[in-house]
C-alpha positions in Angstrom: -30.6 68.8 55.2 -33.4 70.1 52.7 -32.1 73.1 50.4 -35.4 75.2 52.2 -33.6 74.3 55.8 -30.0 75.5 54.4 -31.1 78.6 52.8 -32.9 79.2 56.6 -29.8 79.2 57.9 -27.8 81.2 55.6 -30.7 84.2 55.8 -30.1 84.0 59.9 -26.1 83.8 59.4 -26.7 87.3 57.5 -29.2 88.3 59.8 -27.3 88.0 62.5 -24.0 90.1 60.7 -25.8 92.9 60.0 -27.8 93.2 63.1 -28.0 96.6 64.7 -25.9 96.3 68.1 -23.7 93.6 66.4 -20.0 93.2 68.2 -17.6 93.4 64.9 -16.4 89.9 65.8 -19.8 88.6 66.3 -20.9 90.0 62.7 -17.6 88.8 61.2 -18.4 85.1 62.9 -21.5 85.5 61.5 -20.7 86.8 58.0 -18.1 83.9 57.5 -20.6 81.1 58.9 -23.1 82.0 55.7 -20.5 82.3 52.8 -19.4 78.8 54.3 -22.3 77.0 53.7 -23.0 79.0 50.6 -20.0 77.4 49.7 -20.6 73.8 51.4 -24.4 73.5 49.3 -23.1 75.4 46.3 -25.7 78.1 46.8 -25.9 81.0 44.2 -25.4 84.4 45.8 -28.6 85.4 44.1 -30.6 82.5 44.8 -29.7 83.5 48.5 -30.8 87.3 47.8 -33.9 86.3 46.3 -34.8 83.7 49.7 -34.3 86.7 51.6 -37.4 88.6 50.1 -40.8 88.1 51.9 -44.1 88.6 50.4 -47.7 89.8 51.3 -50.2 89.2 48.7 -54.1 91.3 49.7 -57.4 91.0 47.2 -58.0 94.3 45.2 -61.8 93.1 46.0 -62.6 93.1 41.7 -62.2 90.5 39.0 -62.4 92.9 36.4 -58.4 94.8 35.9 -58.6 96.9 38.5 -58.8 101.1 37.2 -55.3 102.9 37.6 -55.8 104.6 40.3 -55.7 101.2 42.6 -52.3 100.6 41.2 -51.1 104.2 42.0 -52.4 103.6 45.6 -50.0 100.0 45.9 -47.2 101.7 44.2 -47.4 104.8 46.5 -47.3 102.5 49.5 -44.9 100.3 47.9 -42.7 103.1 47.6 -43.2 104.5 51.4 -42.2 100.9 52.8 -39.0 100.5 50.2 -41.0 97.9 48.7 -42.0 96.5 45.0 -45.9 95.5 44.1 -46.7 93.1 41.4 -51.0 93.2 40.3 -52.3 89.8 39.1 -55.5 87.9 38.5 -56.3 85.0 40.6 -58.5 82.6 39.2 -62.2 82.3 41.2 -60.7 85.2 43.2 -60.2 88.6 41.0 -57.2 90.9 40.8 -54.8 90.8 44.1 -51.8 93.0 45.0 -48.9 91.6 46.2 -46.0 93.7 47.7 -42.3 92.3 48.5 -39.6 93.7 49.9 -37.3 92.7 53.5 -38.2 92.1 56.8 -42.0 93.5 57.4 -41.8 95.9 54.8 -44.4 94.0 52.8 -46.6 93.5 55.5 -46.4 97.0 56.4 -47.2 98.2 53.0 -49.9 96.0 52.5 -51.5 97.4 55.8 -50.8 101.5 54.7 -52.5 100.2 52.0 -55.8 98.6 53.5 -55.7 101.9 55.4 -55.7 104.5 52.5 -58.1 102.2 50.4 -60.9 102.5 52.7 -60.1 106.8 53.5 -59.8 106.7 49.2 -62.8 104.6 48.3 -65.5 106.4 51.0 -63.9 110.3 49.7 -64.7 108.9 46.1 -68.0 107.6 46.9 -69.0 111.4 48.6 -67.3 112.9 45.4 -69.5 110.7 43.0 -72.6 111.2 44.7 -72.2 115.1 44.3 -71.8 115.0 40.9 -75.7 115.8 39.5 -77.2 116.2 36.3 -74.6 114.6 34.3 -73.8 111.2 32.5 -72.7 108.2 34.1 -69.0 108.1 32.1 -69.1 111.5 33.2 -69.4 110.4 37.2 -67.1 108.0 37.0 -64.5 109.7 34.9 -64.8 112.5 37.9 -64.4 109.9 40.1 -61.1 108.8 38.5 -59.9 111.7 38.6 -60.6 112.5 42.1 -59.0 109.2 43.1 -55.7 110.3 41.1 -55.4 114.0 42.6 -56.1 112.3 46.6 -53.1 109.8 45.8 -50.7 112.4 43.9 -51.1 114.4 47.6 -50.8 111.6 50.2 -47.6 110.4 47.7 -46.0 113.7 48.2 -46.2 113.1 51.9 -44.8 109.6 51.8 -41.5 111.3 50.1 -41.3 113.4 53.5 -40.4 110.4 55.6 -39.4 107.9 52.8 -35.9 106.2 52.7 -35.8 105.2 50.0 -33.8 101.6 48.9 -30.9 100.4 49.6 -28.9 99.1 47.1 -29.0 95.7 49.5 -33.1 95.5 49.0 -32.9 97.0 45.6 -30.7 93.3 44.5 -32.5 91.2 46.7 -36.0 92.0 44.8 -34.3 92.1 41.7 -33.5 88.7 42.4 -36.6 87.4 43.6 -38.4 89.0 40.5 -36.3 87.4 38.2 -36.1 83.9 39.7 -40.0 84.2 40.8 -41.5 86.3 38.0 -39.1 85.9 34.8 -41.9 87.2 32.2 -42.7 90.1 34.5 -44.3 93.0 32.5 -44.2 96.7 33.4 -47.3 99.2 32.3 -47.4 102.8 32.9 -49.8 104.1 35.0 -51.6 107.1 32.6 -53.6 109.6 34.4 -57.0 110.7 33.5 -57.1 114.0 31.8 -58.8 116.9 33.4 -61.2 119.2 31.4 -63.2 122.0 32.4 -65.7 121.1 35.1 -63.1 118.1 35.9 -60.8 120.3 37.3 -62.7 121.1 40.3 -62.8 117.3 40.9 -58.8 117.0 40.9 -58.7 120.2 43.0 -61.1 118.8 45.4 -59.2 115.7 45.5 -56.2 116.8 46.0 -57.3 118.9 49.1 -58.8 115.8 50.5 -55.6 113.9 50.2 -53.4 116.2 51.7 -55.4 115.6 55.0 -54.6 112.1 54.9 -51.3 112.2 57.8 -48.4 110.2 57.4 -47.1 108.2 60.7 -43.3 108.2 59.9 -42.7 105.9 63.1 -44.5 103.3 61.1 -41.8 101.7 59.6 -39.5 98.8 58.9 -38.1 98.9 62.6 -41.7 99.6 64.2 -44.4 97.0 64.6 -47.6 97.7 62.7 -50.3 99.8 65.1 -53.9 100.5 64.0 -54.5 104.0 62.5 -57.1 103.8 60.9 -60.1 106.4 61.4 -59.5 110.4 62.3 -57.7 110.4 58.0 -54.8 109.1 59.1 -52.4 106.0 59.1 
């Protein structure tokens, strides 16, 4: 049996223990049927952890570093789906997000994050276009700023319905970063400063993201449902 086939196994023995609805001697069967073959293929009980992630990897659309606000969007939805984004450039391809976490989670986040993208980028462009008679670095430092303000709102939603992670998911990534990603890097995401005229930009922003309504039925446990359109997802 191939090491992919065993480690297959072990995740549905686990699977299986903690299932909602489980019988305690069913989940105890279960339980002692993975640390057996754990134990049979000397399997590490990271190496396991890290198996048990899942991944879902979506194109920023730009092959230049993408600005911050993109990556305050992916961590936002990161964070609503118990999740953990990683931004990378793809060679031919541009910049790509990719979000892991258990179960659906990922795919779920990657989705909330299609969703808000599309909301985000068309308020931006409407903001941008109404900024007359001043410079270009001006316009887009506006726009920046906008973006920011609309993502600080809808983020304060997702903490309204947000779990938050387990300390089961919060090891299991851990592990799959470390044995998938060893030289991972962490930046801090710096705002763009506000001045003057600016402020009306973040203030407008900020109203326009607090329209944006949270679904908290779409979650691990709920299959994904179209929602876009009407400033919600």
């Amino acid at each position: 049996m191939d090491r992919k086939r065993i480690f297959e196994k072990v995740a549905k023995c686990f699977a299986l223990a903690h299932a909602k609805g489980a019988a305690p001697n069913e989940a105890e069967t279960a339980l002692r049927q993975a640390r057996k073959l754990m134990e049979q293929y000397n399997l590490d009980d990271r190496e396991v952890k890290a198996f048990l992630v899942n991944e879902h990897c979506i194109p920023t659309g730009t092959r230049r570093q993408p600005p911050t606000w993109i990556f305050a969007l992916a961590n936002t939805c990161a964070t609503a789906f118990d999740c953990e984004y990683l931004a990378f450039p793809v060679p031919r391809e541009g910049w790509s997000l990719k979000f892991v976490g258990l179960g659906v989670s990922p795919e779920l986040a990657a989705y909330a994050y299609s969703a808000l993208n599309l909301q985000l980028q068309t308020a931006r462009r409407h903001h941008v276009a109404q900024q007359h008679r001043c410079k270009l670095s001006t316009k887009r430092r506006r726009g920046a700023i906008f973006a920011e303000a609309w993502i600080s709102a809808v983020a304060e939603k997702v903490w309204e319905f947000a779990q938050g992670r387990s300390t089961e998911t919060e090891q299991a990534i851990q592990a799959y970063l470390e044995r998938h990603h060893p030289g991972l890097k962490t930046n801090d995401l710096d705002s763009t400063q506000a001045k003057g005229h600016d402020q009306k930009s973040q203030r407008q922003g900020w109203e326009q993201g607090r329209k944006a309504r949270l679904n908290p039925a779409l979650r691990q446990d709920a299959p994904a449902q179209p929602l876009l359109g009407g400033g919600a997802w």
